[in-house]
N, C-alpha and C positions, 0 to 999 in steps of 0.2 A: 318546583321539584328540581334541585340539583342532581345529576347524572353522573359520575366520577369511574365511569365503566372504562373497559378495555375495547380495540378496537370490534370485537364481536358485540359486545351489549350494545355501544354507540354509533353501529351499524344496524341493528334491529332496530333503537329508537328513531334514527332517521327514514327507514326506511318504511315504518309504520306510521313517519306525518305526524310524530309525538315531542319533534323538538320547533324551539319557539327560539332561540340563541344558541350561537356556538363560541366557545372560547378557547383559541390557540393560542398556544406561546409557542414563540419560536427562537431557539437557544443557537449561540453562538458557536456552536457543536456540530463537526460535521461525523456521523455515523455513516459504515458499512457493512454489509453482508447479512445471506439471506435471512436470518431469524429476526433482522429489525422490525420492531412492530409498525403499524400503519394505522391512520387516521380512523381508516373504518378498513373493517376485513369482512367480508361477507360475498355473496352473489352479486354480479355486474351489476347496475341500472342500467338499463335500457336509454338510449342517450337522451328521447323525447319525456323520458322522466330524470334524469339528470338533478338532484337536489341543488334549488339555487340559494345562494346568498349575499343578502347587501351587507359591507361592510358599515359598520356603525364609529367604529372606535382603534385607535393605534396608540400603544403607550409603551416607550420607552424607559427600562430601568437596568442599569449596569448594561448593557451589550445586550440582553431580552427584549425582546417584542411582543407585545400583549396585544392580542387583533380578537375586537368582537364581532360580531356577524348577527345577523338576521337571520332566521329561515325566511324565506320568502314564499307561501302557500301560492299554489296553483299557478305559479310563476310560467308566463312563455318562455321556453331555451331560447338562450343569445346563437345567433348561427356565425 
């Protein structure tokens, strides 16, 4: 199942242990001010539950960065 939610839905799916990859792009784009959206928007984690991920992938196209990730289940926090 592909996810293509805002950062509310793809803060509930991670925070419910329902995502299996994550895919950021990261544009050559610097934004400011408060209404910029965010990753994930929800309620803190708790830092001993802290969602971890192993990168998997990095791919460069024009100036973008395409970074895959892992979720990584029951993962110990890095201290």
């Amino acid at each position: 199942l592909l996810v293509e939610g805002g950062p509310g839905l793809t803060h509930s799916f991670v925070a419910a242990g329902l995502v299996d990859e994550l895919f950021v792009t990261v544009a050559p784009l610097l934004k400011a001010g408060d209404a910029i959206p965010t990753l994930l928007e929800g309620p803190a984690f708790a830092y001993s539950a802290l969602p971890r991920l192993r990168l998997l992938s990095v791919t460069e196209h024009e100036g973008e960065l395409y970074l895959r990730y892992q979720a990584l289940k029951d993962a110990t926090p890095a201290v």
